[in-house]
MIMIMI-224157 format. One line per 10 residues: number of its first residue (from 1); their letters; for each residue x, y, z of C-alpha. Coordinates in Angstrom, 1 decimal. Each point is the difference from the previous one (the first is absolute). Example, Ala and Ser with C-alpha at 12.3 -4.5 7.8 and 13.67 -1.06 7.14 Angstrom:
# residues 2
1 = AS = 12.3 -4.5 7.8 ~ 1.4 3.4 -0.7
//
This chain:
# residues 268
1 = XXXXXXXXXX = 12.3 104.2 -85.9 ~ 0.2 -3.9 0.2 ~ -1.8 -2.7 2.0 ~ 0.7 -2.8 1.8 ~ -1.3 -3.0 1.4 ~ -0.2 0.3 3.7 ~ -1.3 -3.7 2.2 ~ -1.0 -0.3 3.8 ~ 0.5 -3.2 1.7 ~ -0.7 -1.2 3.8
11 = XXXXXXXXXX = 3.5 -1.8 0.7 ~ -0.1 -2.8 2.5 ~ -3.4 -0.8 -0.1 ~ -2.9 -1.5 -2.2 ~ -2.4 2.4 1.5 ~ -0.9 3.1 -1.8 ~ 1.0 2.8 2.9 ~ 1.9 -1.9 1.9 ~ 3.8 -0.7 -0.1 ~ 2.4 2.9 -1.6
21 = XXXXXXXXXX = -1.2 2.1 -2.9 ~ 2.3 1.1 -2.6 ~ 0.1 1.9 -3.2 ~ 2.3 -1.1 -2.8 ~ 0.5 1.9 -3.0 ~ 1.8 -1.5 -2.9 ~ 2.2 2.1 -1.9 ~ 2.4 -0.1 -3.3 ~ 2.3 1.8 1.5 ~ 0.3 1.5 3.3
31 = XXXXXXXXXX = -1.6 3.8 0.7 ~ 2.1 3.0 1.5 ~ -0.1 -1.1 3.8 ~ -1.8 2.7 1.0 ~ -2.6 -1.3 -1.9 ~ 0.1 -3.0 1.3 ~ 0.1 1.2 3.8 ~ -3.0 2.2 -1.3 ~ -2.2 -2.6 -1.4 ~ 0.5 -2.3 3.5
41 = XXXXXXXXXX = -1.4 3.4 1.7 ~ -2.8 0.1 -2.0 ~ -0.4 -3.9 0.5 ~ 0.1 0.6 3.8 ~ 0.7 -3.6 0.5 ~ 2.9 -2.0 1.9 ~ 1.6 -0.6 -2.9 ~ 0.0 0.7 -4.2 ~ 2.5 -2.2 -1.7 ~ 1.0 0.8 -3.6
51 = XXXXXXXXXX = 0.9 -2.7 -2.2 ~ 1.8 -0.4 -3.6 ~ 0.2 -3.1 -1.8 ~ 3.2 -1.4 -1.3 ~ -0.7 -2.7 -1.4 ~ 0.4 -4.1 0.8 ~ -1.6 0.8 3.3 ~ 2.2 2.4 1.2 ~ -1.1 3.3 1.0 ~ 1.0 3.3 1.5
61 = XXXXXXXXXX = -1.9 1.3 3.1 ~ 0.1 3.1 2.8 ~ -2.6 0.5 3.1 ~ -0.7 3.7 1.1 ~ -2.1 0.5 3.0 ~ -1.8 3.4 -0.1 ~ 3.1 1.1 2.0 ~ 2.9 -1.6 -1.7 ~ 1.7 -2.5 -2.2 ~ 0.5 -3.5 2.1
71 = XXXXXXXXXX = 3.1 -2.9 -0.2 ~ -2.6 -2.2 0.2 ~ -4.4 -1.1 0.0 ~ -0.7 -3.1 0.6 ~ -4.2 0.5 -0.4 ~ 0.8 2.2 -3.3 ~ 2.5 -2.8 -1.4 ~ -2.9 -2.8 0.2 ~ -2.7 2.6 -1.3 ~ 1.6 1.1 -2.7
81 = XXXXXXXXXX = 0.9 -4.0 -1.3 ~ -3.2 -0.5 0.1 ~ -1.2 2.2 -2.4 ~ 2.8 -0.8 -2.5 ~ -1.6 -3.7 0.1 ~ -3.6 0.7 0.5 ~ 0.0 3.3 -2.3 ~ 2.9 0.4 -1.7 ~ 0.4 -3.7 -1.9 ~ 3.4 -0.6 1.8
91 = XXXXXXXXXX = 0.4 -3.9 -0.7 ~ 3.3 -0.6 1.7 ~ 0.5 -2.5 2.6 ~ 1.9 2.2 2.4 ~ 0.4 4.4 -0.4 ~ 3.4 1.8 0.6 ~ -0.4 2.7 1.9 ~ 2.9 2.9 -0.5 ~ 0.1 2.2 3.7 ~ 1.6 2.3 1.8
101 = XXXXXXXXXX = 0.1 -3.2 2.1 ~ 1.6 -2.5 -2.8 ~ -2.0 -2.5 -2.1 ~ -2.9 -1.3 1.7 ~ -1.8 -3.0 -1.1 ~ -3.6 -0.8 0.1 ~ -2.1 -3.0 -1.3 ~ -3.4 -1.7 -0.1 ~ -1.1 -2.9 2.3 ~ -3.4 -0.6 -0.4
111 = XXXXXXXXXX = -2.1 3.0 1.7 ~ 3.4 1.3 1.9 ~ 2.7 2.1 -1.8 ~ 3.5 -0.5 1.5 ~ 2.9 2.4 0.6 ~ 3.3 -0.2 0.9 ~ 1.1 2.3 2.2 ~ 3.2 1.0 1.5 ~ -0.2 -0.7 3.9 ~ 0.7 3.1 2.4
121 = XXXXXXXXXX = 2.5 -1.3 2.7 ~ 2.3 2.9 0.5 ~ -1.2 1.3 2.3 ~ 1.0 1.1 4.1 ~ -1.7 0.6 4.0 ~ -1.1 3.3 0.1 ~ -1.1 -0.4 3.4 ~ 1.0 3.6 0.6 ~ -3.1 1.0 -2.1 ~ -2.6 -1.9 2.2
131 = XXXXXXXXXX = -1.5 3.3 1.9 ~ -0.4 1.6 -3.3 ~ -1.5 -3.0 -1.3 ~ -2.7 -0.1 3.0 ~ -1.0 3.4 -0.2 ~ -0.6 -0.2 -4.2 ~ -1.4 -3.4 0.3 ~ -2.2 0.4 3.3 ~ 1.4 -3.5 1.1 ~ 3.4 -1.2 1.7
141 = XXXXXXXXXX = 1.4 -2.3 -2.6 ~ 1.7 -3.5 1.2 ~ 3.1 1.1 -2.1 ~ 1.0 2.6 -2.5 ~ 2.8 -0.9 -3.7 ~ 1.0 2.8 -2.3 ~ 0.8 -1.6 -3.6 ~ -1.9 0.9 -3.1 ~ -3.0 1.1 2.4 ~ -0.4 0.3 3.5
151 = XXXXXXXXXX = -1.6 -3.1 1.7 ~ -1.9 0.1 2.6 ~ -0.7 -3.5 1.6 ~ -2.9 -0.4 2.7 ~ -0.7 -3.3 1.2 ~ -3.8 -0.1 0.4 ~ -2.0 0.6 -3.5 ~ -2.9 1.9 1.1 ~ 1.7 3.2 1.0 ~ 1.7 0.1 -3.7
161 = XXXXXXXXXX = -3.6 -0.6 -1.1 ~ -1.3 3.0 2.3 ~ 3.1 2.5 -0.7 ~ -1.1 3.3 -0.3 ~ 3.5 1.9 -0.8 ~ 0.5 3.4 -0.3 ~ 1.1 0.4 -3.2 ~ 2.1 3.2 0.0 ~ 2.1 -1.7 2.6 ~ 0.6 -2.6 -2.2
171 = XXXXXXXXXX = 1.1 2.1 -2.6 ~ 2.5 1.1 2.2 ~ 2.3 -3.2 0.8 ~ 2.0 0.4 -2.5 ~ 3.6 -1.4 -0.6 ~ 1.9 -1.1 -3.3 ~ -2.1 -3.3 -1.4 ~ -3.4 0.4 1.2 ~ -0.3 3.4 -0.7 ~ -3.7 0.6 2.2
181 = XXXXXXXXXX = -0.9 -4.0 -1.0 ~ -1.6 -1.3 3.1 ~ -0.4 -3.9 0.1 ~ -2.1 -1.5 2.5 ~ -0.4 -4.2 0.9 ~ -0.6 -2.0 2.3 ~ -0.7 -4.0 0.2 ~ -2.9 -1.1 -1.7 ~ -3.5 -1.6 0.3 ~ -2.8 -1.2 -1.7
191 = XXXXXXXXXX = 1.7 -2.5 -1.9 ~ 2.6 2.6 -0.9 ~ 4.0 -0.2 1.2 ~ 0.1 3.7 0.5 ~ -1.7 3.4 -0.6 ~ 1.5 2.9 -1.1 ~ -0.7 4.1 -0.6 ~ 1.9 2.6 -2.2 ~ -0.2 3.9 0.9 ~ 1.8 2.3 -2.5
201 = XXXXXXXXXX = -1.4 3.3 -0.1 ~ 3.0 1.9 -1.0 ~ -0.4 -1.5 -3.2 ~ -3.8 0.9 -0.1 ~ -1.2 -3.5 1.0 ~ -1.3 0.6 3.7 ~ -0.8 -4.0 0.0 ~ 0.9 -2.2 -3.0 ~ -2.7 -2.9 -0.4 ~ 2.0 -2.6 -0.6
211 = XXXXXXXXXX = 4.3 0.5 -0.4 ~ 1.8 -3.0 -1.7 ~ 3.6 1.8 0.4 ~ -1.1 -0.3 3.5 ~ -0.4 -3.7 0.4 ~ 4.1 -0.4 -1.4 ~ 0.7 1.6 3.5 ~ -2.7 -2.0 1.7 ~ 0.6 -2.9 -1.3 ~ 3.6 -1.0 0.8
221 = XXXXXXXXXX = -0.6 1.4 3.5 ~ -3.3 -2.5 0.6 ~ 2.4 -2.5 -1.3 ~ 2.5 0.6 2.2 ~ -2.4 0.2 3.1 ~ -2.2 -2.9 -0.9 ~ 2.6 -2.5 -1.5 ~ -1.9 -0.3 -3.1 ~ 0.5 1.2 -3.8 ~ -4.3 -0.2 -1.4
231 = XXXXXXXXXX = -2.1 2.5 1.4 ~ -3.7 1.3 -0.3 ~ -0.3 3.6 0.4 ~ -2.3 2.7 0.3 ~ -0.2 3.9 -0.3 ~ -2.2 1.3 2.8 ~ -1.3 3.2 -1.9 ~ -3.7 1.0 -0.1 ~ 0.3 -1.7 -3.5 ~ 2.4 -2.6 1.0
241 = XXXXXXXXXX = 1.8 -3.2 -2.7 ~ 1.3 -3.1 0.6 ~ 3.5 -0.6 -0.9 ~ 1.9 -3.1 -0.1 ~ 3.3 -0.1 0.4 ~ 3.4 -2.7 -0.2 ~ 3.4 1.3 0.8 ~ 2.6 -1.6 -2.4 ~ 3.2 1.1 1.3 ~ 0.9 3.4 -1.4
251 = XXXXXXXXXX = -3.7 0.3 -1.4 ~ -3.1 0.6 1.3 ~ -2.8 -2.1 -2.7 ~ -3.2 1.6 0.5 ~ -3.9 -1.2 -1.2 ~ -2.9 2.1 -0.4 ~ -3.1 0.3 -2.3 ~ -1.5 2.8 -2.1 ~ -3.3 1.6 -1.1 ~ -0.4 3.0 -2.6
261 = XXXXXXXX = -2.0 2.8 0.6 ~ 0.6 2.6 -2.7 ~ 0.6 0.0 -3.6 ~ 0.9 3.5 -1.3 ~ 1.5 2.4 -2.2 ~ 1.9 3.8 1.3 ~ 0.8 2.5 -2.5 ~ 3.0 2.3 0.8
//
């Protein structure tokens, strides 16, 4: 039997319970991956991300909802830098992050941590979708684009605040890239550009609190729409998080804060 250090953090916020919670679990060297899927079960969050130093500021890290291993976490990425500088003694200016999805970079500035993210703009109409879209989302959506996740745009903010959907419908629309990943935005207000949702209960996550990977598909299409490249977002979950966000051509760069809430140790 050995244990482990095991953190919880609330990603994109400086609120405890608010924003994303992750779990991160440092490791020398990685676990069997069923033990890794099995652990993110027992963590029952959005995300666990698993994390081995290399050295120099480079490390190697994976995200495993409790229903999969994932390309790409946005909320787990910042989580999990900010326990290697807040708990873990990391010194270096900027961390390396080795992924399923390339190197990803993250650093300090001041309270925010900043990632660069690759931006989502492959993507197509799916107009032909729209029905099945209505009846899982319990709203007619403005437009419908299939590319990493299916987007759902609506054009008036309160009825993506109000959405109800039924989430074994959602689980349903599936086709390859989104895979059951429901995105849902619309224009924003309140001082923010635009509001967004993220449904993805085929991978366990009925509603994620707050999705970076979803705001390098939101992103680019707000800039497109709005003619403008800065943009202050928010997640519209019962917890919700403030993200902002700059598109820089092929990249997405995006700012959030972090709180922890757990220290721990797991014995397996």
């Amino acid at each position: 039997m050995a244990d482990y250090d095991l953190y919880q953090a609330d990603a994109f916020t400086s609120v405890l319970f608010k924003g994303n919670p992750a779990a991160i679990m440092p490791l020398e060297e990685w676990l069997p991956d069923n033990i890794l899927q099995a652990i993110a079960i027992e963590n029952n969050l959005a995300e666990t991300a698993y994390v081995i130093a290399r050295g120099g500021g480079h490390y190697d890290l994976r995200w495993f909802t409790p229903g999969a291993e994932v390309d790409l976490c946005g909320h787990a990425t910042l989580a999990t830098a900010h326990i290697l500088y807040t708990e873990r003694g990391e010194t270096a200016e900027e961390i390396t992050f080795n992924t399923r999805s390339g190197d990803l970079t993250i650093k300090r500035d001041g309270d925010y941590y900043v990632m660069n993210f690759p931006a989502y703009t492959d993507h197509v109409p799916a107009e032909q979708q729209i029905d099945l879209v209505e009846e899982a989302l319990g709203a007619r959506p403005k437009e419908v684009i299939s590319g990493a996740f299916l987007l759902a745009v609506f054009e008036d903010p309160q009825i993506v605040r109000a959405m109800k959907p039924d989430q074994l419908k959602i689980s349903q629309l599936r086709q390859p890239g989104h895979d059951g990943c429901v995105l849902v935005t619309a224009p924003g207000d309140q001082g923010y550009d635009f509001i967004s949702r993220f449904f993805a209960p085929a991978h366990g996550i009925p509603e994620d609190p707050v999705t970076g990977s979803a705001h390098c598909m939101t992103t680019p299409y707000w800039a497109e729409k709005l003619g403008k490249y800065d943009f202050r977002a928010y997640q519209e979950s019962p917890r919700g998080g403030e993200v902002l966000c700059t598109l820089k051509q092929d990249r997405v760069i995006l700012k959030g804060k972090a709180v922890t809430y757990l220290r721990g140790r797991i014995s397996l």
